[in-house]
Phi, psi and omega in degrees: 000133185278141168322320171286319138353294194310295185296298163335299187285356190265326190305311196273355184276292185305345172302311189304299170344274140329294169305008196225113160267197171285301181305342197190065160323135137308328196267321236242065183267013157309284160328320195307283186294347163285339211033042136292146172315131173302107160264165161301122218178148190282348164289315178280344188270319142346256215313319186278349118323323161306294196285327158310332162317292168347289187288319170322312181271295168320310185065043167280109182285349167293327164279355145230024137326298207290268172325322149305317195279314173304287213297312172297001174268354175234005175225114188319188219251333167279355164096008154276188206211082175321147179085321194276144161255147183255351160304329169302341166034050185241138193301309209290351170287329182302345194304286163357324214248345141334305184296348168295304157005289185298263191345317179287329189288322198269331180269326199031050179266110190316326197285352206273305205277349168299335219239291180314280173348301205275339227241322192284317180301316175302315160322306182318311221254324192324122161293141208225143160336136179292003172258005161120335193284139196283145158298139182301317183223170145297312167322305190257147197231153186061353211249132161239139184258161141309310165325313180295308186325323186282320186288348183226348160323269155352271160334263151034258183265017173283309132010281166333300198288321181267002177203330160262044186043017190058029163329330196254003178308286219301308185313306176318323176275352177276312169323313157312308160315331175264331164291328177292323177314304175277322194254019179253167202261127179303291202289296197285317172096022181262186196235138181267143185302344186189135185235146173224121190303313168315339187030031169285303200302159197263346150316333187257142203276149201298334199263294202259325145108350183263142176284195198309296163212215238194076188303171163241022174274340178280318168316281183314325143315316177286323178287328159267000139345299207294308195290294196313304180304295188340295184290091131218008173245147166287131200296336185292324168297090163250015134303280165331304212270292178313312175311316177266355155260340164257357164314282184332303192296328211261331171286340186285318173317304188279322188249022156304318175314321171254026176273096196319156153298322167326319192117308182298162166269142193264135188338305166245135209284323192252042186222040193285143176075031163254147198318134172092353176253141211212150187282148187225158209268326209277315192286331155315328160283300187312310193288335166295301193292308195299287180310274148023276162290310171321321150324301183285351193259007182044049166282308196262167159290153156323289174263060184267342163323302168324328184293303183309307176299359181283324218271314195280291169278356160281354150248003169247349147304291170327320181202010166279089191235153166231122168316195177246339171244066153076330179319111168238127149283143181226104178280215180016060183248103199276107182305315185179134233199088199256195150216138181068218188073206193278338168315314193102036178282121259193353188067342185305173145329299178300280196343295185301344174292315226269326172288150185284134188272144157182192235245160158016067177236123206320317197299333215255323199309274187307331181286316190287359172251022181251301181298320203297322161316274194312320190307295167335290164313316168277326148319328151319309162306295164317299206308329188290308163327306168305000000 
């Protein structure tokens, strides 16, 4: 990575920044567009993870300055968590409650480890499939996403490693088992975005209980799910910490098979160049950042790197631009992509083509300052070689 690359993404990183409080991300153009009050929510926990990577690696205390200050604008000195309910049994607030982990270690601020207790009492309680799998919301019943794995997994079993003994490992790895069972694709080796165990929803197939196709931000969650949970076990379960790297290894495989000459990836992943489909940037940082770490933490063979820096520069060819007035922008981005709810989401193609792509939006923002970390890290590593 070149040096003028370097001075750009730190310049747009501190741009984004500067612009976004707690009431009013920059990145958060779901707040944006509602014009509603900012909740706690897993858009802003991406980006704030994104910038704790950022101080991990660097160790520029503004960056977690920055951060300590957003989070502390929703959680009290007892460790409640303004906006969240917990009645809502929705996996994407748990995401968000990662960061705390991080937050408690560098602060050793009680209220940080008060607020995880409440995010682990909801897992207690979360509904679940009858084979055990957490329902992704309350709202959709019986239906587990991809999406989820990643918001509440991790967490999970971090939880676990650090405060139970690593009680939830076993449940956790049967979840992941039931996904591989059910929702990967025999022919592709990809994963489908949302299986409903009931196969009542009209998104879902009568036989299989799966929708349709194969998003690719649903991948990307998933795949770093795999990478994330994994590094939160310990080598001594090594059994369990092998299950869940070579899952990984066997999805890189399969979606290396679709991976553009750019290095990017396509919205619906295995229809690249079909009319109305376009490479997108958010789900392509997540499968970079997934390979990426997966390599340093040697979860992946080494040169399996190469894919992931393809990936990493293929977006920033593509759609990483600074204006003639100094303005830098990050495109090709699906602001956001479901199944069902009041929209009508159908899972089709046309649906996924159909959501609006758009600019310097956190989903798309933060994997790429996440791969941007890893790159870093991996130059690092080299230079140490050397």
């Amino acid at each position: 990575m070149n040096e003028q690359l370097r001075k750009d993404l730190s310049a747009y990183c501190d741009l984004i920044l500067e612009k976004s409080t707690a009431e009013k991300p920059f990145w958060n153009k779901e707040v944006e567009r509602s014009g509603k009050q900012n909740k706690w929510n897993y858009i802003d926990g991406c980006m704030i993870n994104a910038v704790l990577s950022l101080y991990d690696l660097t160790g520029e205390i503004r960056y977690l300055d920055f951060a300590v200050s957003f989070v502390n604008a929703f959680i009290d000195e007892d460790g409640n968590v303004r906006t969240y309910k917990i009645e809502d049994y929705n996996l994407d607030n748990v995401c968000a409650a990662r960061n705390l982990f991080f937050l408690y270690d560098q602060t050793g601020d009680e209220r940080y480890r008060k607020a995880m207790d409440h995010f682990r009492e909801q897992l207690d309680a979360q509904p679940r499939t009858q084979e055990g799998n957490f329902w992704h919301k309350k709202i959709y019943p019986n239906q587990v996403w991809l999406d989820g794995l990643y918001m509440a997994q991790p967490f999970y079993m971090e939880y676990g490693n650090r405060f139970e003994k690593m009680a939830t490992c076993p449940d956790a790895i049967r979840q992941f088992k039931a996904v591989e069972a059910h929702m990967k694709d025999p022919k592709t080796g990809l994963y489908y975005h949302g299986y409903d165990e009931s196969k009542e929803m009209y998104w879902a197939d009568p036989v299989t209980g799966c929708s349709k196709n194969f998003w690719l931000r649903s991948l990307g969650w998933f795949a770093m799910a795999l990478v994330d949970t994994a590094d939160a076990i310990p080598e001594t379960l090594y059994y369990e910490k092998r299950y869940l790297m070579g899952m990984l290894k066997r999805f890189v495989d399969s979606i290396l098979h679709f991976q553009d000459v750019s290095g990017m990836f396509w919205q619906v992943a295995d229809q690249g160049g079909r009319e109305g489909n376009y490479l997108e940037t958010s789900g392509t940082a997540l499968i970079a950042t997934a390979i990426l770490k997966g390599v340093r933490l040697g979860f992946l063979p080494e040169s399996y790197g190469e894919f992931g820096e393809k990936a990493f520069n293929g977006i920033i060819e593509k759609y990483f631009s600074i204006g003639e007035d100094g303005d830098i922008n990050l495109g090709g981005i699906c602001l956001v992509a479901g199944l069902g709810g009041a929209n009508h989401r159908d899972g089709s193609y046309e649906y996924y083509i159909s959501e609006p792509v758009v600019e310097n939006e956190s989903k798309g923002v933060a994997p790429l300052f996440m791969a941007y970390t890893e790159m870093l890290r991996r130059e690092g590593q080299e230079k140490k070689a050397l």
